[in-house]
N, C-alpha and C positions, 0 to 999 in steps of 0.2 A: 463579573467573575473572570480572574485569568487562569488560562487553561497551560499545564505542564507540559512540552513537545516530547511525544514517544513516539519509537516503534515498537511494534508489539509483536510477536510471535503467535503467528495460527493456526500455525501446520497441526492438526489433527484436534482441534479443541473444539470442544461443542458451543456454537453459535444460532440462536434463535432468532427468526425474523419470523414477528408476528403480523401479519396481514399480509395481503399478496395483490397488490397494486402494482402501479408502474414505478412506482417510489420502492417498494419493499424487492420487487425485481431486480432494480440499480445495489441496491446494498445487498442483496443475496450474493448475486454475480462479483462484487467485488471480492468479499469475503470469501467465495469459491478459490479466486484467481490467487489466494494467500493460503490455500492449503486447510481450510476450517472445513469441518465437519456442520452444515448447516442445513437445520431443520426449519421448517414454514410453516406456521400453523395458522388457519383462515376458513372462513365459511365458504369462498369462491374465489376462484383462482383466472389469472390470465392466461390464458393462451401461449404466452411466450414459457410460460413456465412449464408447459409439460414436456418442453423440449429436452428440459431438465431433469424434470421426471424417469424420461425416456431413456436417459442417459446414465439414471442413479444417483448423480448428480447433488439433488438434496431430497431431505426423507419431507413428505407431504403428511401432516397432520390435518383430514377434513373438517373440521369444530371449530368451537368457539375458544379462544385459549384458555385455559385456566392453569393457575398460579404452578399446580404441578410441574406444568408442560416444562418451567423453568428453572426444575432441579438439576443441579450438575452443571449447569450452563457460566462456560468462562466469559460471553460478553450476550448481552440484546440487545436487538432494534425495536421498538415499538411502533410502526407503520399502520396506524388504522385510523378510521375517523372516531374513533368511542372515544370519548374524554375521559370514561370515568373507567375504564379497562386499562387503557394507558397509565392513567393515577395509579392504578393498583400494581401494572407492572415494574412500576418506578419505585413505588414504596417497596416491595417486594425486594426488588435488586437491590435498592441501599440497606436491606437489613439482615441479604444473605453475602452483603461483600460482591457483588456481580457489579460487571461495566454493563450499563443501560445508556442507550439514546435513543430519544423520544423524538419522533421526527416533526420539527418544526416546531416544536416548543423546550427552547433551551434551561428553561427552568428545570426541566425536568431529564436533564440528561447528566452524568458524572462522567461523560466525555461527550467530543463531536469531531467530527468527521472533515479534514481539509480537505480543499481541492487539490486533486496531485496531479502530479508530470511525471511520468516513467518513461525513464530511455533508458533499458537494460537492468544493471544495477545501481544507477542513477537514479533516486525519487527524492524531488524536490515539493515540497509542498507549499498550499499557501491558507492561511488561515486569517479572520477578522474576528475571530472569537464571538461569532455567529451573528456581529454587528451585520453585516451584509456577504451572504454567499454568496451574490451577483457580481462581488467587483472581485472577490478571491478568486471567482471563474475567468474574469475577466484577464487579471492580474498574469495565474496560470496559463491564458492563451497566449500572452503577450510574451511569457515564458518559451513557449514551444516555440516560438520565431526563432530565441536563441538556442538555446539547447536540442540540436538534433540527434540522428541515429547513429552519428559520427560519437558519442561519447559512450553509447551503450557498447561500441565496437573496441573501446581503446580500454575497458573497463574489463571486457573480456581478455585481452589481451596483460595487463596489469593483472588479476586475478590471480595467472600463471607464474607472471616473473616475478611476481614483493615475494611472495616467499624464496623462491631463487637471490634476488637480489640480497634481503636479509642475511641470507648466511653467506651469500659469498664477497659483499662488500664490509667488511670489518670495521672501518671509517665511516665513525655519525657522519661527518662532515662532507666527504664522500657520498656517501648514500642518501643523505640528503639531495646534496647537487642532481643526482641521476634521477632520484623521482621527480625532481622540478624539470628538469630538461623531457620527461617523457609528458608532460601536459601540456608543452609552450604550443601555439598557433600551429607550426610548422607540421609534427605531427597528428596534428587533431586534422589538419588540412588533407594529409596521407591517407587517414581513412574515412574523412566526408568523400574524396574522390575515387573512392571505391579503388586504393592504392594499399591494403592489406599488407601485400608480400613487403615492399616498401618499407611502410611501416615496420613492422617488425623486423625485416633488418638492421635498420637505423638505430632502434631497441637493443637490439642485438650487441652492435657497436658499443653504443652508451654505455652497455652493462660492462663489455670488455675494460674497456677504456678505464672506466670507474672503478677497475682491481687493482690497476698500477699501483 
């Protein structure tokens, strides 16, 4: 099967992770860090998770899942060891239109889950389309070598000026040149060396320059 590349929006959507393992922990937590409203439902729970709990964090359903628990639900995880629970959550979501993935069995999932690299508003991902999640990890580490915290900082910094820039360079051609000159080596260098002020002066410049 080949899988479509999206992002997805999850600021406030109801998200289900069924079972509460160390596996269903990772995917809860992730989904938190993206703004979902995520519920857990499990007969026993880890320890790491009441921290959670504690926090409000996600709503804890104690039971066993059943089919209900899945109404309204924009995406599930299915994290448990029941084969035949999982089957049911899976049937379920393809025939209420839900994003299900079944963890560790990609037959049964209508998406899956890359490995990602986040530096700021930088997310790079890496996927094998569930051939091997051990070398997309791999892949992704080999990632972080290159992409440091230096682009999450130059990302904040462009956030502010494309729109400045946009209205006050009138020349594609123009405006073109200046956002390529704010990515070259030089400046990305300005703020891996914790050189901020720098940078954005330089910026600064550029943009002048670039109204002539």
């Amino acid at each position: 099967m080949k899988y479509y590349p999206v992002n997805l929006a999850l600021e406030n959507k109801k998200c289900v992770v069924v079972g509460a393992g160390i596996v269903a922990l990772r995917k809860a937590r992730r989904l938190l860090e993206y703004g979902a409203r995520v519920s857990v439902i499990a007969r026993e729970i880890l320890p790491q998770f009441r921290g959670l709990l504690k926090k409000k964090k996600i709503i804890f359903k104690n039971k066993r899942a059943d089919l209900k628990d899945l109404r309204g639900a924009f995406l599930v995880v299915a994290a448990t060891d029941d084969r035949e629970l999982n089957a049911q959550i899976y049937a379920y979501c393809l025939k209420k239109n839900i994003l299900v993935n079944v963890v560790d069995s990609p037959k049964e999932c209508n998406f899956i889950l890359p490995s990602v690299l986040r530096r700021g508003s930088l997310v790079i991902s890496v996927s094998t389309e569930g051939a091997s999640p051990a070398l997309a990890k791999k892949i992704r580490h080999d990632i972080e070598q290159r992409f440091g915290s230096e682009y999450a900082k130059l990302l904040r910094v462009m956030k502010k000026i494309r729109p400045e820039a946009l209205k006050k360079i009138r020349d594609p051609r123009r405006r073109n040149l200046f956002f390529q000159k704010i990515i070259q080596p030089k400046i990305l260098d300005l703020f891996k060396n914790n050189q901020q002020q720098q940078a954005g002066k330089r910026i600064r410049e550029y943009l002048k320059n670039a109204q002539r």
